[in-house]
Phi, psi and omega in degrees: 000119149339061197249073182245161179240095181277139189265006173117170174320088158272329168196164175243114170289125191231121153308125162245170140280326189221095205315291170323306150277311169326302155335282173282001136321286175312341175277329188263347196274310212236317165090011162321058171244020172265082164274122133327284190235142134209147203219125205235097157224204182272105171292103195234023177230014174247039170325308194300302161325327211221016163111357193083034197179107165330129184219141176266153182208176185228103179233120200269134145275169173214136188211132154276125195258026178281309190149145183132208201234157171246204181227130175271073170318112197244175182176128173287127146257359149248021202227149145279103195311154220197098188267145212297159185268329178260121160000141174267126166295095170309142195100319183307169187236130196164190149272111188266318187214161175237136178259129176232143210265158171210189202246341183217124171277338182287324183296289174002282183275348150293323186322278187301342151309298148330305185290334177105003185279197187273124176262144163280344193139136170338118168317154196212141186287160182273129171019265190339329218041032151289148194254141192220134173211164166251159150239151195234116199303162190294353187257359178098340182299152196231124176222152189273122150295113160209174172263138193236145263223199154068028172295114154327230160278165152295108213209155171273072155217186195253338171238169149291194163248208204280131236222359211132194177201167176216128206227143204226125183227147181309308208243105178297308190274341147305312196292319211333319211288015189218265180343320181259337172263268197299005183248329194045061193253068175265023166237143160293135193237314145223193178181103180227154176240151181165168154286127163246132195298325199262018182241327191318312174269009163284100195325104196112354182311312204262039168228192176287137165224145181258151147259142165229124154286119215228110153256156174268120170308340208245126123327137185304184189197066177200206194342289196236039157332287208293000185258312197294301202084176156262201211167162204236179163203131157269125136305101183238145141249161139247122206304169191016024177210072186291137170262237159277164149294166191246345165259022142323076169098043159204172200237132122002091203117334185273188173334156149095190173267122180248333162206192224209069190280071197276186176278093212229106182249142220038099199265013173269342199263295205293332171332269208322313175282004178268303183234074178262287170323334178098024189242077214261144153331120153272019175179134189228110170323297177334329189266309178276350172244021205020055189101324202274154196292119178270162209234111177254082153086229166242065174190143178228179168147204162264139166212128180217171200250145182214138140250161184285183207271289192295346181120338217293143151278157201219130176226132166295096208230096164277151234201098179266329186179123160258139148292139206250330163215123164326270188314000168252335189070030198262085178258155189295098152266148178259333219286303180252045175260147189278157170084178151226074181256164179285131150300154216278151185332302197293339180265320157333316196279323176287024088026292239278334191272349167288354198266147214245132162263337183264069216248000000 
């Protein structure tokens, strides 16, 4: 029996060249203007990732506090980030599009017309026969608009926050053993192979691909639950014919979705069942820290990494202590509170003072 506990999707990690504009992209785009961390050391424990050779770096969380997964904004700072040299594919292998959730698709995709962005095209329905369409940040990244459930607050944007992700894997019924167990997205909502219509202009779009559409029969649950919400994960092949990886002869860090973060509690119990599975930490804070909380900024806790059968990395985060207001100096400790059960509205909502107008 399992008893380790996920609270859902905290954040999706994105490589920039330029944190900053990126950032406010993503604030205006997206409405990530609640900063968690923002924190400039040494990534020294992502040797396997970064060359064998410590890279310093500058990296933000962000959470929309409408509800959703946030972003972890990353940037190398003595390094040249190194951007894929060929387009990314559906069939390629990786994190390919990040799902972003909003409340309405039709206001949505006025939003984002308006704004000038990049588009796929008029929404168009999915398997499901939910209607969906993408856009694509001034940087190549592709995230899925559709709608979603799970609301926090109430705020004048136009979207949520990460909604999920579509992930393009080799083998479909090899991940299930990491998506459905240890993640525990175990119901199929669909699984079709086929040409898809709301895919067709997306580079890899027009050829046969299987989808598998993945939700938790359980709802996530814990600390900060009520802002993550729940989420979904897509299974995209291409059958018998798989493409590249998309980080293949790159570092961790560079352009693109680089992982996939949850929420995580008793993170000794999940050691052992990942590799029970054959799935062992490839990087563990725990290890490296003998026990002691390691420190991102103003958030401390643990963290380790598991890859999927294709590379994609997947990261663990247990949560010892966050800020909740600078200015008031008012920080969370976790460490030694019993349960995961969510915390309380009113305190979450007090989050808001972390929010950046200015970025």
């Amino acid at each position: 029996m399992r008893k380790y506990k996920l609270g859902g999707i905290q954040q999706i990690g994105i490589g920039v060249k330029d944190l900053r504009e990126a950032w406010r992209w993503y604030s205006k785009m997206f409405g990530m203007d609640c900063r968690i961390f923002d924190d400039k050391t040494e990534a020294n424990l992502m040797l396997p990732y970064t060359g064998n050779v410590p890279q310093s770096r500058h990296a933000i969380l962000a959470l929309n506090l409408q509800s959703g997964a946030g972003f972890e904004v990353w940037q190398y700072r003595e390094r040249e980030p190194v951007s894929i040299e060929e387009e990314i594919h559906l069939g390629d292998l990786g994190i390919l599009i990040c799902k972003i959730k909003v409340r309405n698709i039709d206001d949505a995709y006025l939003f984002y017309k308006d704004k000038g962005c990049i588009l796929s095209g008029e929404p168009a329905g999915d398997p499901s026969g939910n209607f969906t369409f993408f856009i694509r940040d001034p940087y190549g990244n592709l995230f899925q608009i559709m709608e979603g459930n799970n609301w926090f607050m109430k705020e004048n944007k136009v979207s949520g926050g990460a909604y999920g992700a579509i992930l393009g894997v080799t083998d479909i019924e090899k991940s299930l053993a990491i998506y459905s167990d240890i993640l525990g997205y175990d119901q199929v909502v669909y699984d079709k192979t086929g040409y898809f219509p709301d895919l067709g202009s997306l580079p890899g779009g027009n050829k046969e691909l299987r989808r598998v559409l993945l939700r938790r029969t359980t709802p996530f649950s814990g600390y900060f639950s009520r802002i993550f919400g729940q989420s979904v994960i897509e299974l995209v092949s291409a059958p018998g014919n798989p493409g590249k990886r998309i980080y293949q002869n790159r570092f961790w860090g560079d352009p693109g979705f680089i992982h996939i973060c949850f929420d995580i509690f008793e993170m000794d119990e999940l050691r052992e069942y990942c590799k029970s599975l054959g799935y062992p930490f490839v990087v563990d804070s725990m290890d490296s820290k003998k026990g002691n909380s390691f420190e991102m900024g103003d958030a401390a806790g643990h963290f380790a990494y598991i890859e999927d059968p294709d590379g994609i990395l997947l990261e663990f985060v247990e949560s010892h202590k966050m800020r909740i207001s600078k200015r008031l100096g008012w920080y969370l400790n976790l460490k030694n509170r019993m349960g995961y059960k969510p915390l309380p509205g009113w305190l979450l909502k007090m989050l808001r003072f972390s929010r950046v107008k200015e970025i």
